[in-house]
ROTORBA-302475 format. One record per residue (C-alpha): chain; x, y, z. Coordinates in Angstrom, 2 decimals. Each point is the difference from the previous one (the first is absolute). Layout:
REC   chain         X         Y         Z
REC       A         X         Y         Z
...
***
This chain:
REC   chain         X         Y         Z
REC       A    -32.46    193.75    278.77
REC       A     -3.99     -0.05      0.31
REC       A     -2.12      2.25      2.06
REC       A     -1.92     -2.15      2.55
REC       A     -3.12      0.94      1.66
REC       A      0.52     -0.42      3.40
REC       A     -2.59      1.78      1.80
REC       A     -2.72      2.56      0.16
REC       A     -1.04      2.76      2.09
REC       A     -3.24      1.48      0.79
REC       A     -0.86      4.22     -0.02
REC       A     -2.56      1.55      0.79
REC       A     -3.55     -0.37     -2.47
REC       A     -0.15      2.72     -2.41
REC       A     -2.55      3.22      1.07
REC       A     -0.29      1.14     -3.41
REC       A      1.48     -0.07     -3.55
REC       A      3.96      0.53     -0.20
REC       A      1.51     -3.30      0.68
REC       A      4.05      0.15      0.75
REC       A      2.84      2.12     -1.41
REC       A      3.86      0.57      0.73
REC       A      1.53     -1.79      3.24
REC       A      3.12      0.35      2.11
REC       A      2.17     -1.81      1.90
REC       A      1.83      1.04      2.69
REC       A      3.01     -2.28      0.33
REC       A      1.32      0.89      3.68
REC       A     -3.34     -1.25      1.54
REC       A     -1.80     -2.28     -2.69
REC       A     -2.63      2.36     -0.10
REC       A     -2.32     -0.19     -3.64
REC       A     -1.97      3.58     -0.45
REC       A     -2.57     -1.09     -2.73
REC       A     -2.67      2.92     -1.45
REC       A     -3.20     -1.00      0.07
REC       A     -1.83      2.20     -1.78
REC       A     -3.43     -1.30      0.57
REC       A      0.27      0.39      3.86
REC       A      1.71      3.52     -0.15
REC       A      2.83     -1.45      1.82
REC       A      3.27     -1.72      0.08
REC       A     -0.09     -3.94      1.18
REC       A      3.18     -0.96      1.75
REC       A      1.31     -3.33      0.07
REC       A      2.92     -1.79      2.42
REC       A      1.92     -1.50     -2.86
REC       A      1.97     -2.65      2.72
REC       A     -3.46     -1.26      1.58
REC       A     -2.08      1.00     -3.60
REC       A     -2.92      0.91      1.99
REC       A     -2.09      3.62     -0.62
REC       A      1.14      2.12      3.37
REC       A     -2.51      3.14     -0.51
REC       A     -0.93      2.70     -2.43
REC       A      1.34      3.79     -0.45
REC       A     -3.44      1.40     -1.08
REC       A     -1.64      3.83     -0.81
REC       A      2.32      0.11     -3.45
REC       A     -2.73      0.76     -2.64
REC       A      0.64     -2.25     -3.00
REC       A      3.21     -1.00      0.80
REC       A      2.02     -1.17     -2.94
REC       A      4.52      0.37      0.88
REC       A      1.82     -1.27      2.51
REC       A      3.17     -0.06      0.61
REC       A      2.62     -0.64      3.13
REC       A      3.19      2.35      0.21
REC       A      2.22     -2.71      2.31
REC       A      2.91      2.14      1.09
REC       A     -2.39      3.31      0.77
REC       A     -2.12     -2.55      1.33
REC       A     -3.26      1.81     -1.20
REC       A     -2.78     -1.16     -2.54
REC       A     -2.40      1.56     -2.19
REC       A     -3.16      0.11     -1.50
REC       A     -1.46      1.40     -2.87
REC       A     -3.72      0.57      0.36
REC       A     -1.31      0.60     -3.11
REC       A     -3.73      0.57      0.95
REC       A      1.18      3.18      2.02
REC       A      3.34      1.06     -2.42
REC       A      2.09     -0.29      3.21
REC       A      3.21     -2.12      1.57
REC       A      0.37     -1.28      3.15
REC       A      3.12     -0.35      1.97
REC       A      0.34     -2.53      2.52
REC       A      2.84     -0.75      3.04
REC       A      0.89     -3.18      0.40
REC       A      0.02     -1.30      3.32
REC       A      0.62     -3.33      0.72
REC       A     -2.74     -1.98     -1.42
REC       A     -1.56      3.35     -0.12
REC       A     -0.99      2.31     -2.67
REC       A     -0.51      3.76      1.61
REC       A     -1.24      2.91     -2.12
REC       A      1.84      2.75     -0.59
REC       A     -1.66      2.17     -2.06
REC       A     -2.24      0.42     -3.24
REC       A      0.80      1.96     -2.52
REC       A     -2.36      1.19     -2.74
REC       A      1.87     -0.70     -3.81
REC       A     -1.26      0.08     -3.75
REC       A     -2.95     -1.83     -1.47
REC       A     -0.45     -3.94      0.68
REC       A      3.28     -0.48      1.71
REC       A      0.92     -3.96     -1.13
REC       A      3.87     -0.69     -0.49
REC       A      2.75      1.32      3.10
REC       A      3.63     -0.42     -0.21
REC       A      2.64      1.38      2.77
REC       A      3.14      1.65     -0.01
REC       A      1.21     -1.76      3.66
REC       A      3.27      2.65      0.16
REC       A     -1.92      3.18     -0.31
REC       A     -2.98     -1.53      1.42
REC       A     -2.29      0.86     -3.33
REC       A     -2.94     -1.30     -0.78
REC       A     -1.73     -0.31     -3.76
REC       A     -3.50     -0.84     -0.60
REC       A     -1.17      0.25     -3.56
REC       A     -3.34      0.66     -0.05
REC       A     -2.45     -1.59     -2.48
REC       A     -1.60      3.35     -0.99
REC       A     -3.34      0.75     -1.81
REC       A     -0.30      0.03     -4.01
REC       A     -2.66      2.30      0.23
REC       A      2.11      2.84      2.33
REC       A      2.66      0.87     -1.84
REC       A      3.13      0.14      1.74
REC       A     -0.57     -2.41      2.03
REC       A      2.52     -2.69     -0.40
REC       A      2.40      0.83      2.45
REC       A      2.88     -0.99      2.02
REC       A     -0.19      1.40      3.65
REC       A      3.28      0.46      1.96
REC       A     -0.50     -0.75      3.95
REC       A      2.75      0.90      2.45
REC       A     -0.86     -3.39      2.56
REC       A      1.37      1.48      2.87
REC       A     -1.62      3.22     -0.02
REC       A     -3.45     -1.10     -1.24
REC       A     -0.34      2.49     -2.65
REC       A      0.23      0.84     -3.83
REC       A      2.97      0.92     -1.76
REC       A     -1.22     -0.01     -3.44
REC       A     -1.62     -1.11     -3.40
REC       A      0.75     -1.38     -2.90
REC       A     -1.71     -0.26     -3.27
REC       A      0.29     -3.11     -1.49
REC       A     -1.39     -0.64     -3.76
REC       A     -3.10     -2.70      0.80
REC       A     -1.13     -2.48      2.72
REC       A      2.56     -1.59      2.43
REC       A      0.40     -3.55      1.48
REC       A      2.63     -1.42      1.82
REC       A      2.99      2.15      1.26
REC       A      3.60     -1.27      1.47
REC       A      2.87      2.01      1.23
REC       A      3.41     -1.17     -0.91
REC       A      2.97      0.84      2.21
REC       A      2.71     -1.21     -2.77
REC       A     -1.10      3.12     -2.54
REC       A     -1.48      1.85      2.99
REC       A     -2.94      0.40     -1.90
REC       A     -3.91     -0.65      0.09
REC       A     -1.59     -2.28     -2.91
REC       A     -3.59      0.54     -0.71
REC       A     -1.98     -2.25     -2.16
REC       A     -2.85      2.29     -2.15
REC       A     -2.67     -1.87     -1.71
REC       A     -0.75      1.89     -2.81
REC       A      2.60      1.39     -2.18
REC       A      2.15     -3.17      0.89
REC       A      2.83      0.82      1.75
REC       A      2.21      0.32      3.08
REC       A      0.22      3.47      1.70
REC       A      3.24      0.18      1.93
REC       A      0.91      2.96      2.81
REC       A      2.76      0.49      1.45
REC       A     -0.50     -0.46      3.91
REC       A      2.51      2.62      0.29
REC       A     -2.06      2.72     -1.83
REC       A     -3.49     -0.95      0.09
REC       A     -1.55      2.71     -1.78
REC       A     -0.82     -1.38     -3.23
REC       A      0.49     -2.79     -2.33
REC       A      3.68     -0.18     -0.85
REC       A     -0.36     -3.12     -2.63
REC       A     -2.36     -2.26     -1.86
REC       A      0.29     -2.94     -1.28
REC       A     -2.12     -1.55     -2.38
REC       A     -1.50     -3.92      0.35
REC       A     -0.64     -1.78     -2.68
REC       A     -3.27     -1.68      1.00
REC       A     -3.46      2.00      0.62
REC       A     -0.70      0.49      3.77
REC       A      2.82     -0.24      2.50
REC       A     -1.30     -1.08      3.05
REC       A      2.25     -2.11      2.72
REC       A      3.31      1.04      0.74
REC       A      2.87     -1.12      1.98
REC       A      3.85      0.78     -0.01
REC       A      3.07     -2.36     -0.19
REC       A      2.36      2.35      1.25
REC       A      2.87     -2.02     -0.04
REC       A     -0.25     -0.78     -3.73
REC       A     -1.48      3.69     -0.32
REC       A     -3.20     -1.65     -1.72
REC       A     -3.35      1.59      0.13
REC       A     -2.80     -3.10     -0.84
REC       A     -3.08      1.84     -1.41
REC       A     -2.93     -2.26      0.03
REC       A     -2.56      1.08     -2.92
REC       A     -3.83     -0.18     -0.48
REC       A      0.77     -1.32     -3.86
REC       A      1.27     -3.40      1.82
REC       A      3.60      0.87     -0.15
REC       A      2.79      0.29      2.84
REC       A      2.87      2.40     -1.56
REC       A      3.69      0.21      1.69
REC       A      1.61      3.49     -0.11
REC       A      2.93      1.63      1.18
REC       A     -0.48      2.09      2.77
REC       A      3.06      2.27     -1.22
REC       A     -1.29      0.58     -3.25
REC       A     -3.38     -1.61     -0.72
REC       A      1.41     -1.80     -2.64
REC       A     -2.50     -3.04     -0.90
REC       A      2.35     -3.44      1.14
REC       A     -2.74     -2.57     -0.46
REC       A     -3.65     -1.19     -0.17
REC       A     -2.02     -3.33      0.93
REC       A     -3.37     -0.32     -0.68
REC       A     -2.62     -0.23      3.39
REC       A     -3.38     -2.23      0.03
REC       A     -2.21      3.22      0.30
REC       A      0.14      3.64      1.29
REC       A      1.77      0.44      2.92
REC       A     -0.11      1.71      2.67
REC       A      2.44     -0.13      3.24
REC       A      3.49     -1.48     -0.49
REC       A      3.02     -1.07      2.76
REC       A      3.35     -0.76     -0.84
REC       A      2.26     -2.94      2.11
REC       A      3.09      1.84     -1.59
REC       A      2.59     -2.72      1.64
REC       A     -2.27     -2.83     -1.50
REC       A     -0.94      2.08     -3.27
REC       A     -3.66     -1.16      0.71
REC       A     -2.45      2.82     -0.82
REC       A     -3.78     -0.79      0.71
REC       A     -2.72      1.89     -1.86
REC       A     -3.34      0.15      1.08
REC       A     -3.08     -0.72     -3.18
REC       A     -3.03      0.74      1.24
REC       A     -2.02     -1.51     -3.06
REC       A      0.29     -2.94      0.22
REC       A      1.58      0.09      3.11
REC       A      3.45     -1.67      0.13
REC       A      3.64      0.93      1.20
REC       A      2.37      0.27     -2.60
REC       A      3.53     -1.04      0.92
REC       A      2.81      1.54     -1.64
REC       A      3.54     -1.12     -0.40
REC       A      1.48      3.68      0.07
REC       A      3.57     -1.34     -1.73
REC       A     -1.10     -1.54     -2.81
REC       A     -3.67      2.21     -0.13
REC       A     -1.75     -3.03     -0.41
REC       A     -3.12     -0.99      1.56
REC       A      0.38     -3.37      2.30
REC       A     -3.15     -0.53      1.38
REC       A     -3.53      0.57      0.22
REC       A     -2.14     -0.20      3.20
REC       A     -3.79      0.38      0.19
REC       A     -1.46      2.02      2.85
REC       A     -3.27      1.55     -0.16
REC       A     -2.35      2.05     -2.31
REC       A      1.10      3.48      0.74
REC       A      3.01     -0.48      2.12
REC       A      2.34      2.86     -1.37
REC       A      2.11      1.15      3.05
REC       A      2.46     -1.97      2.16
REC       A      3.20      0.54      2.43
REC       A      2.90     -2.02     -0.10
REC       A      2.21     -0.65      3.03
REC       A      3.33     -0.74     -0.91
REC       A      1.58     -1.02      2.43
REC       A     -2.51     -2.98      0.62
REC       A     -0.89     -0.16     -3.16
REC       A     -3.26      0.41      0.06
REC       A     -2.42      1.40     -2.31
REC       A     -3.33      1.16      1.07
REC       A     -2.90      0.04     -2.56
REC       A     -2.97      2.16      1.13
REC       A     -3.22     -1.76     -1.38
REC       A     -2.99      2.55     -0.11
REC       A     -2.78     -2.78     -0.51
REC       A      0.67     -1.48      3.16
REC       A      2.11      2.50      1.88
REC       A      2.43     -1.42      0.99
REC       A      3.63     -0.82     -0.79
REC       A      1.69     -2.86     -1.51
REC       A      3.44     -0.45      1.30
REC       A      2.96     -1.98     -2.27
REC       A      3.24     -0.96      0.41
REC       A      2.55     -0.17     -3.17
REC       A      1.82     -3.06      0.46
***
């Protein structure tokens, strides 16, 4: 198996400095919802035609995105404002709902489809103390229903329905915070890493495997259960997003510098392949069931679209 480059698509020219960051895909109408953080907006793409369709714009620094398929909502977290957005999806539409204001530098979101609970762990401030955060949104009513202090900066967050618990990658001490999406009032468990700067994260749930994608070059396995290390493979630079195929065991991680996909064998944690992209290009979205992975290049902003044969 080989990812192929089979195509490109063009986005809108950047307005100002920012680039991409986290994408979504929404499987039921082959929408991509891309955060371009340069244009204050969110690109969308039709993933069947792989054209650019229109823009959501107004979301200041936007930096997470992420598409709750059975709610049929999506969010934003706007990190230039410390806000979320909630979205109703509509067709080929995306409505808003409402915006809610949350912690400091909201980045990460994760969400609790059954109780209809949204996470977004916000960046914070090293020089306002407190400030690393985890805000709790109720999605349906718009609004607040707590915070929780987390020990340093967050990155990427994932909700897993097997634990019924939210997993929340923290830069600096290395570790996992995990709460439970049943009780999310504080950190219930944390599990160290054993590599300096967790960044990406995704979730096998079927194997109940967290993959934990680390600034120090190294992609760790752990049990979701237990964080109990499994397995490590060494990456081609810091990373930064990661998607898992878990019925292929294919994991791609985004290296910005240079500016390759790694391809990961997730059964034997080996890495297969290497693919160049573009200086820079740290964030994709992977569509599974076409499988498809979309590379989103800030030099010439745009995205390059392969196939894994």
């Amino acid at each position: 198996m080989a990812l192929r480059l089979v195509g490109r698509v063009d986005l809108p020219a950047h307005a100002g400095p920012g680039g991409f960051d986290h994408a979504a895909i929404d499987r039921r109408t082959q929408r991509l919802y891309v955060a371009h953080t340069a244009n204050d907006a969110v690109d969308v793409i039709d993933c069947a035609r792989d054209v650019h369709v229109g823009s959501l714009g107004g979301l200041t620094a936007v930096a997470g995105a992420l598409v709750a398929e059975y709610r049929r909502l999506a969010f934003t977290s706007n990190r230039g404002e410390d806000s979320v957005s909630v979205f109703a999806l509509e067709g080929d539409d995306a409505r808003p709902l409402a915006r809610v204001a949350v912690g400091v530098r909201p980045n990460g979101l994760a969400f609790d489809p059954a109780r209809g609970t949204l996470v977004a762990a916000n960046v914070g401030d090293p020089a306002r103390p407190g400030s690393f955060t985890l805000t709790v949104v109720d999605a349906a009513a718009g609004a607040v229903r707590g915070s929780i202090p987390v020990p340093g900066r967050t990155r990427w967050a994932v909700h897993d329905p097997a634990t019924d618990c939210f997993f929340v990658n923290i830069a600096d001490p290395a570790v996992i915070v995990v709460v439970a999406a049943g009780d999310p009032t504080r950190v219930a468990a944390t599990y160290p890493v054993p590599a300096a700067g967790p960044h990406g994260l995704d979730l096998d749930p079927g194997r109940g495997r967290l993959y934990c994608a680390c600034d120090a070059g190294r992609l760790v396995a752990l049990e979701a259960k237990t964080g109990r290390v499994l397995d490590e493979v060494a990456l081609s630079g810091a990373p930064d997003v990661i998607f898992l195929d878990a019925g292929r065991e294919r994991l791609y991680v985004a290296v910005g510098d240079p500016g390759v996909i790694d391809v990961i064998d997730t059964g034997a944690m080996t890495q297969v392949e290497r693919v160049a992209t573009e200086p820079g290009a740290h964030t994709t979205a992977l569509d599974v069931d076409r499988r498809r992975l979309y590379v989103f290049l800030p030099e010439s902003h745009r995205a390059a679209v392969f196939v894994d044969d």
